[in-house]
C-alpha positions as CSV (number, residue, x, y, z in Angstrom):
1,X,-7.2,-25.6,-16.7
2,X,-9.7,-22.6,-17.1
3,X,-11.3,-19.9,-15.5
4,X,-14.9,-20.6,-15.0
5,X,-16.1,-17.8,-12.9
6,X,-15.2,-14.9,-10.5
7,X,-16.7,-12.7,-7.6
8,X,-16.4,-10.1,-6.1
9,X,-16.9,-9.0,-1.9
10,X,-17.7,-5.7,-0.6
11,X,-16.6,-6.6,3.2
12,X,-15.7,-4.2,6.2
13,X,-14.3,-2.0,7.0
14,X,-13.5,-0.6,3.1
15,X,-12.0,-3.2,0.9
16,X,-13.4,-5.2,-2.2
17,X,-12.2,-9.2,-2.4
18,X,-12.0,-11.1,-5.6
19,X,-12.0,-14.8,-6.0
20,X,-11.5,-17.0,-9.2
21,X,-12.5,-20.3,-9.7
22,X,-11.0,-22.6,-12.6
23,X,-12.6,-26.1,-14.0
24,X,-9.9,-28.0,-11.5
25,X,-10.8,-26.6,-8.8
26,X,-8.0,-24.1,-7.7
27,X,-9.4,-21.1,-6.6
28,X,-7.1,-17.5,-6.1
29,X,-8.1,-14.6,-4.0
30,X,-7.4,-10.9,-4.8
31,X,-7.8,-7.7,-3.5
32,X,-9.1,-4.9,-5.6
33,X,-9.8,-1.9,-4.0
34,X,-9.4,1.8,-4.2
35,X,-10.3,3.4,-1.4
36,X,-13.1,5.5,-1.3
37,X,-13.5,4.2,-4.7
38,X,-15.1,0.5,-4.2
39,X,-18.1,0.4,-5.8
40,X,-16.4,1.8,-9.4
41,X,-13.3,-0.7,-8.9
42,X,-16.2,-4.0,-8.1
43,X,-18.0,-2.4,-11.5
44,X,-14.7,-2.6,-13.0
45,X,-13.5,-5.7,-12.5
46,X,-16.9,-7.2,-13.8
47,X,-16.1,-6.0,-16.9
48,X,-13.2,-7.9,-17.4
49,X,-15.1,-10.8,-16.1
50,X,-15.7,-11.5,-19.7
51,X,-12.2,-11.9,-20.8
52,X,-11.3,-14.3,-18.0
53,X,-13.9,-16.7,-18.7
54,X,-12.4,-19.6,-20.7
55,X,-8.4,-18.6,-19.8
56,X,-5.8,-20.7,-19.0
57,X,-5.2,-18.9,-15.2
58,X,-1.3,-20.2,-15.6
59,X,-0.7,-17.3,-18.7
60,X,-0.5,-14.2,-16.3
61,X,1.7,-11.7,-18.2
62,X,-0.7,-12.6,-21.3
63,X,-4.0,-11.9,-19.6
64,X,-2.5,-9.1,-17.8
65,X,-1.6,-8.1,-21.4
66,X,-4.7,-8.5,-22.9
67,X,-7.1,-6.7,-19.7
68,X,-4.2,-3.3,-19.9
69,X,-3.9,-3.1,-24.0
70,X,-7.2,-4.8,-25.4
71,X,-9.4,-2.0,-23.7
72,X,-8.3,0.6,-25.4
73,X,-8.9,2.7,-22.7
74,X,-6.5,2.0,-19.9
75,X,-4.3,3.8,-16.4
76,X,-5.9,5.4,-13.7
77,X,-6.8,4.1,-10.2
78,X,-10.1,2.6,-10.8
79,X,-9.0,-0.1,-13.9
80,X,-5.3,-0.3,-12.6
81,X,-7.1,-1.3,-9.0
82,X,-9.4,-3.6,-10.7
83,X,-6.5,-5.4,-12.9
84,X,-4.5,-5.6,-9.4
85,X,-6.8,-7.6,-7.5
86,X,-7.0,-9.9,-10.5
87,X,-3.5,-10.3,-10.9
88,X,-3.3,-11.2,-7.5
89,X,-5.8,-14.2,-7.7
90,X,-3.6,-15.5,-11.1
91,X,-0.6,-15.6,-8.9
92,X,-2.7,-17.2,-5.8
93,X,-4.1,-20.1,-7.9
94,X,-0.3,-20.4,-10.1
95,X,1.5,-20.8,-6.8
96,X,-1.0,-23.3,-5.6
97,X,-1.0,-25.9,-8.7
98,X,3.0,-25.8,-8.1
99,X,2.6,-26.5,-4.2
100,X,4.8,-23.0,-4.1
101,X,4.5,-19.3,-2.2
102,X,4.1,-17.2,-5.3
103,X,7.9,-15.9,-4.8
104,X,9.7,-18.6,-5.4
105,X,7.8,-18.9,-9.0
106,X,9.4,-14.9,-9.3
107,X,12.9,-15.8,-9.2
108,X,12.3,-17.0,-5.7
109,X,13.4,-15.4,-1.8
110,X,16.5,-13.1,-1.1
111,X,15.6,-12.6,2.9
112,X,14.4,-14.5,5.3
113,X,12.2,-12.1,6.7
114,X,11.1,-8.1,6.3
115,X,11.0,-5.4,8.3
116,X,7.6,-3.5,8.7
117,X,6.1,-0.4,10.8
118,X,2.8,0.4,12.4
119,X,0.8,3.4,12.1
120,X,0.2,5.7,15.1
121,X,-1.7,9.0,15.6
122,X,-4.8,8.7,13.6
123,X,-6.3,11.1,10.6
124,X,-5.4,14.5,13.3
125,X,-2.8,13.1,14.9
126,X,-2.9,13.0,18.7
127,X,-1.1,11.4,21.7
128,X,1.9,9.9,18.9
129,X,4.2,9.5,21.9
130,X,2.7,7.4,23.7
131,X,1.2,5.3,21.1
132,X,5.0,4.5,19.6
133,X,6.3,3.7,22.7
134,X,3.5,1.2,23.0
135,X,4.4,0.1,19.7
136,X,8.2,0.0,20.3
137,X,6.9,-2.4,23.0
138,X,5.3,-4.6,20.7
139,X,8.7,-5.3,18.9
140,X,8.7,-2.6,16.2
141,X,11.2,-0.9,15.2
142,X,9.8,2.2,13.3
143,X,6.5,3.7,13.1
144,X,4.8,5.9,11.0
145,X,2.2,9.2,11.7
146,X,0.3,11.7,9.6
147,X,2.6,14.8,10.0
148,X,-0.4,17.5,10.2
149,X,-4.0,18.4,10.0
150,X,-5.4,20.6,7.1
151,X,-2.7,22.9,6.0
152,X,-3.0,26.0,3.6
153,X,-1.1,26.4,1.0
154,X,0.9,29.3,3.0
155,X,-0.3,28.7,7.0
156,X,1.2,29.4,10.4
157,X,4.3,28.4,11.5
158,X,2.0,27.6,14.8
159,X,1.1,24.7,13.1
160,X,4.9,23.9,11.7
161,X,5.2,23.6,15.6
162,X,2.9,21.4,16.4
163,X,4.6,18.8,14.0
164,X,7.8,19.2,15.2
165,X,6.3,19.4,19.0
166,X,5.0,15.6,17.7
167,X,8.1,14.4,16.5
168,X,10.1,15.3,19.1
169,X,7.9,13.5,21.4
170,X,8.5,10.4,19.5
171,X,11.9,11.0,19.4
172,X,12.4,11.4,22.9
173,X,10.4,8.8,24.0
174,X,11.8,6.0,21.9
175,X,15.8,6.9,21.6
176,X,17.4,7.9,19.1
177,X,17.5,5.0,16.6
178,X,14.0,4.4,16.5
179,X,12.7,4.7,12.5
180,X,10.1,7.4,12.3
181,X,8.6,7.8,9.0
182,X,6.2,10.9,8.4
183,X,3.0,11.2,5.6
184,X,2.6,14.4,4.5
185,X,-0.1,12.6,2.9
186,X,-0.8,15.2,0.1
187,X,-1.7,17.6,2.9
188,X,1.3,19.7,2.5
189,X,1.5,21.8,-0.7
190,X,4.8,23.0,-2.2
191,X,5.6,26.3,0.0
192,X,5.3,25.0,3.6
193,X,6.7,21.2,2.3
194,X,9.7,22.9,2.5
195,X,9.6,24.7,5.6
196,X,8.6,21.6,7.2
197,X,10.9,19.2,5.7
198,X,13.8,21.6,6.4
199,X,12.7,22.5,10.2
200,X,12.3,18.2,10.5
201,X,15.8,17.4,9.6
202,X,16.8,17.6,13.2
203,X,14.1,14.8,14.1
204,X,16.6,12.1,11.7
205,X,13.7,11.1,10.0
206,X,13.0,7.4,8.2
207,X,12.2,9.1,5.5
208,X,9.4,11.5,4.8
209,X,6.1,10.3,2.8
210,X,4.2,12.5,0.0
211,X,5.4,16.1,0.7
212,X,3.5,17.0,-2.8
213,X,1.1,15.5,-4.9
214,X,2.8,13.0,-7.8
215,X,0.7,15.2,-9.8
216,X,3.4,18.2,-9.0
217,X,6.3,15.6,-9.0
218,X,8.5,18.2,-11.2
219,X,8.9,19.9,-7.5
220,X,10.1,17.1,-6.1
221,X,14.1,17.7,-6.3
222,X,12.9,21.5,-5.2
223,X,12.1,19.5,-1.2
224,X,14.7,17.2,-1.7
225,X,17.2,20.3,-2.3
226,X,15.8,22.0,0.6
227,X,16.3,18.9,3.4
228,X,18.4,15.7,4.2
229,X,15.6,13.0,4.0
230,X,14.8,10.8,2.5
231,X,11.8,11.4,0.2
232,X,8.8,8.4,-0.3
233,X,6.4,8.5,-3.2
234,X,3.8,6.8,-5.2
235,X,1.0,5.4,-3.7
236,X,-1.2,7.5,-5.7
237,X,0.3,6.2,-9.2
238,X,-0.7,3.1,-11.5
239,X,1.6,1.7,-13.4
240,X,5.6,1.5,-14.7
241,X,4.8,4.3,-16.9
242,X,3.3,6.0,-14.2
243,X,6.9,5.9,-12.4
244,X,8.9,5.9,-15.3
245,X,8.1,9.3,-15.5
246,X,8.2,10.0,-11.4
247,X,12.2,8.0,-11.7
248,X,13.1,10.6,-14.9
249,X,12.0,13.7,-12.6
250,X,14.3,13.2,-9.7
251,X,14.0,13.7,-6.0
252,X,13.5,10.5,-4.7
253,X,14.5,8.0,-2.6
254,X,12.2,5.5,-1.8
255,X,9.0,4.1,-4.1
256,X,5.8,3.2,-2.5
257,X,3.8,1.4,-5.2
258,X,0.2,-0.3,-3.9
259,X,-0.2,-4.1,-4.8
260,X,-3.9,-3.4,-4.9
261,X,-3.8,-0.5,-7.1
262,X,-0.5,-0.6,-9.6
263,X,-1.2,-3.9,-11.4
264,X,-0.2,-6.4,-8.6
265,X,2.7,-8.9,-8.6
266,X,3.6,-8.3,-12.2
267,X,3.4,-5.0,-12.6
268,X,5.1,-3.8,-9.2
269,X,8.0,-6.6,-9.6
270,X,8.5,-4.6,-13.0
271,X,8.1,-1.1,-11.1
272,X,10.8,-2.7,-8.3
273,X,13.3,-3.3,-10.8
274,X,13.4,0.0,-12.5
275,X,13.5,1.7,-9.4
276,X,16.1,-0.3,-8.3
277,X,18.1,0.5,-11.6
278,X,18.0,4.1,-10.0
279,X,19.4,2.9,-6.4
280,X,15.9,4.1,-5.1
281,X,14.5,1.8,-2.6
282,X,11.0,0.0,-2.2
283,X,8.4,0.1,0.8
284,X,5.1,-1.1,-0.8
285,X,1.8,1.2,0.4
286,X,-0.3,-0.9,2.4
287,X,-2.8,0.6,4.5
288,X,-5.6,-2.4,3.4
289,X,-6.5,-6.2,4.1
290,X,-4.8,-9.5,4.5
291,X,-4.3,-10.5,0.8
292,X,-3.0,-6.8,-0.5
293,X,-0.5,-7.5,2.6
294,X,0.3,-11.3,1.5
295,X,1.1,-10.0,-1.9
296,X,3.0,-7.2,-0.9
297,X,5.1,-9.6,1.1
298,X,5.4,-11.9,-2.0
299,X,6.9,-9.0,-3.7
300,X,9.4,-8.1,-0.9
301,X,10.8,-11.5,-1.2
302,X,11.7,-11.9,-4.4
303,X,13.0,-7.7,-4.7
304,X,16.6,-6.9,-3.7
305,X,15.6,-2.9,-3.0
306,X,12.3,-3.7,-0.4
307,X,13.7,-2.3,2.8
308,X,10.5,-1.8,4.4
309,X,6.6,-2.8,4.2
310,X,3.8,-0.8,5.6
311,X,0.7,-3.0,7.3
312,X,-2.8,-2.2,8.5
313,X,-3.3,-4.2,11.7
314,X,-4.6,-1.8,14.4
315,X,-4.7,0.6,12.0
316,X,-7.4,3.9,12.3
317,X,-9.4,3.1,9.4
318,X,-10.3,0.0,10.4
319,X,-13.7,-0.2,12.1
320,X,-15.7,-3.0,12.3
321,X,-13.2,-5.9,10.8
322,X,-9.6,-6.4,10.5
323,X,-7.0,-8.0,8.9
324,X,-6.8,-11.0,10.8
325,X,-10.8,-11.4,10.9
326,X,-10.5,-12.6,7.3
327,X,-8.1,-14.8,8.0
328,X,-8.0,-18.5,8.9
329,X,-3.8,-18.9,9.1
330,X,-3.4,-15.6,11.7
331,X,-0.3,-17.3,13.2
332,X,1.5,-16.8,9.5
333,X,1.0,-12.8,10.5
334,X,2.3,-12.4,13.7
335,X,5.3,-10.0,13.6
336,X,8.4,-10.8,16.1
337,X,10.9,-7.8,16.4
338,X,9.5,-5.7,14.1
339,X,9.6,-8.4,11.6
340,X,6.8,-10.4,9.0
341,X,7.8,-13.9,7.8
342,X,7.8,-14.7,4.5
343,X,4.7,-16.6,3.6
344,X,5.7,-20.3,3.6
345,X,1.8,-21.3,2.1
346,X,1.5,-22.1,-1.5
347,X,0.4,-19.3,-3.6
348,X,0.1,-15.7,-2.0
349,X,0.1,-17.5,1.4
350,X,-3.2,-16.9,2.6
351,X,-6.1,-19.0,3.8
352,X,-8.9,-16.6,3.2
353,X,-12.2,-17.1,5.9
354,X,-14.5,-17.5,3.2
355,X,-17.7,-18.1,5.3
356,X,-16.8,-14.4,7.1
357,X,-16.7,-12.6,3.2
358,X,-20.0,-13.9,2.3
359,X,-21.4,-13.1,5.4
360,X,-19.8,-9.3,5.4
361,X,-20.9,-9.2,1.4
362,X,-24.5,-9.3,2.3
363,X,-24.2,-5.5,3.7
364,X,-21.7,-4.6,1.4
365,X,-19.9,-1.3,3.2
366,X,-20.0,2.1,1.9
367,X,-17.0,3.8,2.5
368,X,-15.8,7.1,1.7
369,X,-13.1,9.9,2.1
370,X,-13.8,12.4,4.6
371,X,-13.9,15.8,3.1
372,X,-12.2,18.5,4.8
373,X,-12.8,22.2,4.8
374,X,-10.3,24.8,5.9
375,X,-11.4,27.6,8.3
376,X,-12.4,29.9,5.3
377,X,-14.5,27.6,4.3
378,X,-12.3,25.9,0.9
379,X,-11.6,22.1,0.4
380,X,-8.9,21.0,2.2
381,X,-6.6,17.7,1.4
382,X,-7.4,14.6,3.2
């Protein structure tokens, strides 16, 4: 079998699709995207259209190889996103020639199902109490907010308040063993991380998401000195290197590697393993569409440490389209006490509503990051 052509989808409401096509007519769909970024990942990912033509789609760790090492050039969201989504399809069309969900062709399933969370609260979060209890009758068991607006890097303990005001309305409203995870989201910078992760403690926290940057990871045993959560990282890096270096530094508990961005299946069941050398666990990113969350669930099968998986349905970035809009199997993602089956389809599990992407593709979407200002006028973190 080989690879005789692949496209790419710009569709609503920010995500880039990828499908492969091979001489025997097994097709695999991945997801590439960075968001904010989609345009550069799509160019990307045409590039290496060139040394996929003619492949045998069944040699994944050799292509994957040969698109990381033969460029010379390699890391970094934008190629690392555009090598995910391809990896993804590779797995998709394997898994289908064997009749097999992807995971049993990676050593195969050690749950029977796994535990995910919703988001809540929006960009400025609002109204969080409400929202989780509304959740929490849905079936979940945890949730998971933005902690704050813009923050300086030394502001008002006003604003320290308001998060804690917002997690204690959460708290209250759900009981005391409801998980409650909260995303700094890069917002937070190293001085008031720690104010706020101490002052949160009280909360019992799921864990708390991004208090820095990766890029200041050498502060990261600094916060986890300062508080008793657990700390969540690493959307925002690319590869095992990437977290090789985040797993020498220290500080964490709990990796969040992105299926659409860190190499996909290959790379992240690589990333899984070292982490889990480290007794740290794994909770995939996944604020994106229906296959990033079919591979990410392909992943949690086959990895001892995957304790919990972030999904986008009902999400706030989603305008226009969602998940399930792309999808022809919606039944295979409905979540029953506050837990995803496993996909039972072959390949990543997804029956992808092909008609819909081409339709969507024809006004490809152009979205980008909002860019925030503080009240003096500087850029603030999104």
């Amino acid at each position: 079998m080989k690879i005789t052509n692949m496209q790419l989808y710009l569709v609503r409401p920010r995500w880039c699709f990828l499908e492969i096509s091979t001489d025997e007519g097994y097709t695999g769909w991945g997801e590439p995207v960075l968001e904010g970024h989609c345009g550069a990942v799509k160019a990307c990912a045409e590039e290496m259209k060139d040394y996929l033509i003619g492949e045998d789609p069944s040699r994944i760790e050799d292509i994957w190889s040969k698109l990381y090492r033969a460029g010379f050039y390699r890391g970094g969201g934008v190629m690392m996103s555009a090598l995910s989504g391809i990896d993804q399809a590779l797995w998709d069309i394997k898994g289908k020639v064997f009749g097999a969900p992807a995971y049993e062709l990676m050593g195969g399933r050690c749950r029977e199902q796994m535990r995910v969370y919703s988001w809540i609260g929006g960009d400025r979060p609002a109204d969080v109490g409400h929202a989780a209890k509304e959740r929490m009758g849905q079936g979940f068991t945890a949730v998971k907010m933005n902690a704050t607006e813009e923050l300086q890097m030394i502001d008002t303990y006003e604003k320290i308040d308001q998060v804690l005001a917002r997690v204690a309305c959460i708290r209250e409203t759900c009981g005391k063993h409801f998980g409650i995870a909260i995303d700094f989201h890069g917002r937070v910078h190293k001085p008031m991380a720690k104010i706020l992760a101490k002052k949160l403690e009280e909360f019992d926290p799921m864990f708390i998401e991004e208090p820095v940057l990766c890029e200041n990871m050498e502060y990261f045993p600094e916060i986890a000195a300062a508080c008793n959560i657990p700390i969540a990282t690493g959307e925002r890096l690319f590869s095992r290197w990437d977290f090789k270096r985040l797993l020498a530094t220290g500080g964490i508990d709990i990796i969040q590697p992105d299926l659409s961005h860190a190499g996909g299946l290959t790379e992240v069941k690589k990333i899984a393993a070292m982490a889990e050398a480290h007794d740290i666990a794994l909770a995939p990113h996944c604020p994106l569409g229906p296959i990033a969350l079919s591979a990410c669930l392909n992943v949690d099968a086959s990895c001892y440490n995957a304790v919990i998986q972030e999904q986008s349905i009902g999400i706030h970035y989603n305008v226009g389209k969602s998940v399930l809009d792309y999808v022809t199997n919606p039944s295979d993602f409905q979540f029953t006490n506050g837990m995803a089956a496993l996909p039972s389809k072959p390949g990543l599990g997804i029956e992808v509503n092909r008609q819909l992407v081409l339709e969507e593709s024809q006004k490809p979407h152009h979205w980008k990051n909002p860019v925030w200002r503080h009240e003096d006028g500087s850029i603030a973190e999104w």
